[in-house]
VMD Tcl script that draws the C-alpha trace (Angstrom):
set ca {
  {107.40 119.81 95.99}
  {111.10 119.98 96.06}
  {113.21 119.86 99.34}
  {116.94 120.82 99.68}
  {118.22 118.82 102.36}
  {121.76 119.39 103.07}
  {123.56 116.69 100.54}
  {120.76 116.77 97.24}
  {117.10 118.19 96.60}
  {114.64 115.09 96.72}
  {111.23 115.16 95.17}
  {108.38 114.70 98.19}
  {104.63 114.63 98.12}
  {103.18 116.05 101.22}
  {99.78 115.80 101.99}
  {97.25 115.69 104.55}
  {97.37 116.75 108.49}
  {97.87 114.57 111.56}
  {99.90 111.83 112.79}
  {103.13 111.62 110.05}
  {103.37 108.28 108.01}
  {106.97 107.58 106.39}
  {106.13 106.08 102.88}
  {108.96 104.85 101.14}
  {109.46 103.24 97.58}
  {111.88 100.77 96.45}
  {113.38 99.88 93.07}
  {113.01 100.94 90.39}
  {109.85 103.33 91.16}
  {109.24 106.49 92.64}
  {106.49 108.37 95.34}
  {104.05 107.81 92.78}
  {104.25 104.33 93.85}
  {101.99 105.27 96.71}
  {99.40 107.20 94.90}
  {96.16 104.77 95.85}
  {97.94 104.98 99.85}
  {98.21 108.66 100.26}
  {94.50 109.03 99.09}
  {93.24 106.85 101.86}
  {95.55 108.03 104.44}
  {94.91 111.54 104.25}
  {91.09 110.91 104.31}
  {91.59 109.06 107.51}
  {93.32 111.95 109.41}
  {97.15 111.31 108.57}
  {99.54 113.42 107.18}
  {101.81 111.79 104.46}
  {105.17 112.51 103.34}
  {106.24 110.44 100.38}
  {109.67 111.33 98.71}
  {111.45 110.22 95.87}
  {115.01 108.63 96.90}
  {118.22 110.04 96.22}
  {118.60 108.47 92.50}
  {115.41 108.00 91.26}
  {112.37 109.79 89.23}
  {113.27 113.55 89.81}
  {115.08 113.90 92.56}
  {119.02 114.44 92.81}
  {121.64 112.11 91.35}
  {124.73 112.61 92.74}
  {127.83 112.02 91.29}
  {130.65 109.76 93.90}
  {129.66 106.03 92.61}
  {127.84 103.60 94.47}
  {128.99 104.83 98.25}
  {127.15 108.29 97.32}
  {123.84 105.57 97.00}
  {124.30 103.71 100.80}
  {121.28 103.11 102.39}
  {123.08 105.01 105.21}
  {123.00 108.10 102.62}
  {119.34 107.59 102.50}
  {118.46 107.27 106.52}
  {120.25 110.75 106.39}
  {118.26 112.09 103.62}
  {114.82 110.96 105.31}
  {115.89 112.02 108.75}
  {116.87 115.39 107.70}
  {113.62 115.62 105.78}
  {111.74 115.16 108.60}
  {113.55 117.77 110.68}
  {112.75 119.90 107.66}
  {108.83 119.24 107.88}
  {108.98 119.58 111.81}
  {107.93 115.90 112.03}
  {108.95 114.12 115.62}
  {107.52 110.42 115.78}
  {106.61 108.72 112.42}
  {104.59 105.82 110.99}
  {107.72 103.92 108.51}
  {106.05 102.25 105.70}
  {108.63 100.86 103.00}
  {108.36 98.47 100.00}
  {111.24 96.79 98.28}
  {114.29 98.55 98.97}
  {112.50 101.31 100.60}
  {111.37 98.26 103.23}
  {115.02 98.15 103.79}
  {115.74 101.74 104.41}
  {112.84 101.96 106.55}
  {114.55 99.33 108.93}
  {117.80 101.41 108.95}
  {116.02 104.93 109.96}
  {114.06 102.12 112.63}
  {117.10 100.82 113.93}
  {119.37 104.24 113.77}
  {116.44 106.51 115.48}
  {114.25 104.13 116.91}
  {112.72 107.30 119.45}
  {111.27 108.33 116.28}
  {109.09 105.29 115.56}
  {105.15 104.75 116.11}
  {105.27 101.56 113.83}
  {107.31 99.79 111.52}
  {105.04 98.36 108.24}
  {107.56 96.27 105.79}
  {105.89 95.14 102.22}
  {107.43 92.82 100.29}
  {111.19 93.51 102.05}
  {111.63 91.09 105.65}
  {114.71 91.56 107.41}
  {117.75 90.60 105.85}
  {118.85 87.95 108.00}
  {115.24 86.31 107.27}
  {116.25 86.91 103.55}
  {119.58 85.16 103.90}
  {118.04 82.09 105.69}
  {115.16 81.54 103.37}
  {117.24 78.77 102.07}
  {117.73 78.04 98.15}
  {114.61 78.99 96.26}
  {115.31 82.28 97.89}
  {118.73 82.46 96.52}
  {117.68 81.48 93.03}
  {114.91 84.03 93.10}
  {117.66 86.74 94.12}
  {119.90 85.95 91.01}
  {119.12 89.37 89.70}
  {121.25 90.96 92.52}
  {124.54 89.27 91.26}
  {124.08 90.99 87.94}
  {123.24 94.16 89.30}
  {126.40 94.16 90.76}
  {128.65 94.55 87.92}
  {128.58 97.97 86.25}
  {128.29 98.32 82.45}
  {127.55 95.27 82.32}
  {124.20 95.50 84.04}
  {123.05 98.60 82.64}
  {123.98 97.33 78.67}
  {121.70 94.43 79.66}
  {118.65 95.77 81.16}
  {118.53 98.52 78.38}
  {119.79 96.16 75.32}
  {116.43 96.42 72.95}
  {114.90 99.74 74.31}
  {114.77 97.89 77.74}
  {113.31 94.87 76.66}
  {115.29 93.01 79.78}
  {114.19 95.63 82.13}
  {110.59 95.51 80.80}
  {110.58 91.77 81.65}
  {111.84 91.83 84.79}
  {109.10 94.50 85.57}
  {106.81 91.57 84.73}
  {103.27 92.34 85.94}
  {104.12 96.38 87.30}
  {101.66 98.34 86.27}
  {103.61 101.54 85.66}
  {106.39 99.44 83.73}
  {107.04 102.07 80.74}
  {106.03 105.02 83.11}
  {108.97 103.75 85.54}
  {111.19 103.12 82.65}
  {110.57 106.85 81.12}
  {113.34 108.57 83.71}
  {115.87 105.79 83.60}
  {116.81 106.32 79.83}
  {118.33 109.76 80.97}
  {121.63 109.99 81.06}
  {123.51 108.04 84.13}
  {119.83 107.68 85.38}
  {120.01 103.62 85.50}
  {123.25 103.53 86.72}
  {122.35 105.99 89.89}
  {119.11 103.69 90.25}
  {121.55 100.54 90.22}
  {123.92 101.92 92.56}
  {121.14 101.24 95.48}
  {122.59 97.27 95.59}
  {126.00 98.10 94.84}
  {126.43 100.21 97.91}
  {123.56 98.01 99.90}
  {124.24 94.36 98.94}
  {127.96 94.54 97.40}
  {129.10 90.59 97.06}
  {130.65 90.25 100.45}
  {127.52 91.02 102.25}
  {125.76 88.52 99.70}
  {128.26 85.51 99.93}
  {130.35 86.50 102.81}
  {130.34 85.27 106.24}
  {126.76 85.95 107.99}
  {127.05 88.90 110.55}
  {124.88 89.37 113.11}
  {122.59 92.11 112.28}
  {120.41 93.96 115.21}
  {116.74 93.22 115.80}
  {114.37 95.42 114.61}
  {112.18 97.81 117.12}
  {108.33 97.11 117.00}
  {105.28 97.67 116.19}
  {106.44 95.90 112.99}
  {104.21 94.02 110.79}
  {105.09 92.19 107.67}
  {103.22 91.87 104.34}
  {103.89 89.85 101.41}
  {102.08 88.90 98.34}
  {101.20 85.37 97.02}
  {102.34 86.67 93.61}
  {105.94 88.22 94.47}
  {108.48 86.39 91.96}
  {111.53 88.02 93.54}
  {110.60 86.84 97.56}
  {109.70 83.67 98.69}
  {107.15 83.85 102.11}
  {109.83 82.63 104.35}
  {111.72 85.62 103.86}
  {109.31 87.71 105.69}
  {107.79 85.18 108.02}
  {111.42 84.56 108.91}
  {111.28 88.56 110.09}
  {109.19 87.73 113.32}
  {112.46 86.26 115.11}
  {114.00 89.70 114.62}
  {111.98 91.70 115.86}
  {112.12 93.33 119.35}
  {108.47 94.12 119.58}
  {104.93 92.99 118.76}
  {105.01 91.38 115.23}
  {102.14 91.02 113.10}
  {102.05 88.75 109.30}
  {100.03 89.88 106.50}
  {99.49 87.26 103.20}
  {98.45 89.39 100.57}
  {96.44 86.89 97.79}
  {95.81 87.57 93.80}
  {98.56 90.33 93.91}
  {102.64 90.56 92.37}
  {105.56 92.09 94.16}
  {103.91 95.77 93.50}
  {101.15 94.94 95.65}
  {100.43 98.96 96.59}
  {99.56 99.47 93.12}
  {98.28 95.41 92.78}
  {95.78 95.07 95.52}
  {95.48 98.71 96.64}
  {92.48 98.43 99.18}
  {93.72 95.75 100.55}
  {96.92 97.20 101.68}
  {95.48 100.55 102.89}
  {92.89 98.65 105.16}
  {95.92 96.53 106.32}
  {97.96 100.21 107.05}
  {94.98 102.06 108.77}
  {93.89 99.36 111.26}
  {97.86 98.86 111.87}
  {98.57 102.67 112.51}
  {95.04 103.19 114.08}
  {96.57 100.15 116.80}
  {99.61 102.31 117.35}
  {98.99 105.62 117.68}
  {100.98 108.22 118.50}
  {100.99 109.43 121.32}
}
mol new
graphics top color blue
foreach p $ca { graphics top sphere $p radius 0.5 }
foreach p [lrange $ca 0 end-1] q [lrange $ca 1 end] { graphics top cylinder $p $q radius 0.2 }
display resetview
């Protein structure tokens, strides 16, 4: 379906009745992303609402550069979509980037949280202190950073950059399909220019706030772009009950990689706290 929030018109599956659950995608993909999650969730009594970000598939891409792409822009966007769908408390579920923005809507509404499930994505000052192997698995974010430049590379060769980067994704060419529209990778891209712009990646270390619990991490044996510390690392920011998941035999797209896995890991996790 296709909701018109205030700012652009995002593409959402909604499915299911019962307690709301939050799921989020990250880069490069889409709701679709969730498609083995939603089945189990909805069998097991909960309602899910799964959009497409601001940027990506078919929802909007709006025009403003990178600070029209903030994750602020898309806490906004998934708040006001859940006054839309008369939703109160949630169940957040992100992966990748949408890990991240799941942590922002956490921390900016936290009255609206039941639980807090992060795949792949730890907090980012557990990212920062991984230490080096981190860093030199995060190279990718430098590059992203610098327009034209990025987007000539990743879609030199009909994408043959991209398509190795994508690595083991299952829905590689699927995923590529909507980028080779016009502006389409450069909206997509936008998501670390206006998230991780060089001064948050190489400038002085803020403090950044704790995150509210229920939270619980999961990360894959497999992931080539996050080392294990960088979610382990999460439990020291976390203002709440914390709970670690190692997913084994499975990449970074571990929803679509190891699919009953991760919904058994999501329905004891939500069925531990409800809401109320």
């Amino acid at each position: 379906m296709r909701v018109e929030l205030t700012e652009v018109t995002l593409d959402v599956e909604v499915s299911g009745d019962g307690p709301a659950v939050l799921l989020v995608h990250g880069f490069p993909d889409s709701h679709h992303l969730w498609r083995h999650q939603v089945p189990a969730l909805t069998a097991a009594g909960y309602r899910c609402v799964a959009p497409t970000l601001r940027g990506f598939g078919a929802s909007d891409r709006p025009d403003g550069g990178p600070e029209a792409y903030h994750p602020a822009k898309h806490v906004g966007d998934l708040l006001e979509l859940l006054d839309r769908l008369e939703t109160g408390r949630v169940h957040l579920v992100g992966h990748d980037w949408g890990s991240g923005i799941v942590q922002a809507l956490a921390q900016t509404a936290p009255g609206r949280l039941a639980s807090l499930s992060l795949l792949s994505v730890g907090h980012l000052a557990a990212i920062r202190d991984a230490g080096w192997e981190q860093k030199q698995r995060s190279w990718y974010m430098i590059l992203f950073q610098v327009a034209g430049l990025a987007e000539e590379w990743l879609s030199r060769d009909g994408f043959a950059n991209f398509r190795d980067m994508l690595g083991e994704h299952p829905d590689a060419e699927t995923v590529l399909a909507p980028l080779r529209a016009p502006g389409a990778l450069t909206a997509a891209l936008n998501i670390y220019r206006a998230g991780l712009p060089a001064e948050v990646q190489f400038g002085p270390a803020l403090p950044l706030p704790p995150l509210p619990g229920p939270v619980m991490g999961v990360w894959s044996t497999g992931d080539r772009f996050l080392t294990e510390q960088s979610m382990t690392g999460t439990a020291k920011h976390v203002d709440g009950t914390w709970r670690y998941e190692r997913v084994e035999d499975a990449g970074h797209w571990l929803p679509l990689d190891r699919p009953e896995r991760v919904n058994a890991l999501l329905l004891d996790f939500l069925a531990e706290n409800p809401i109320g």
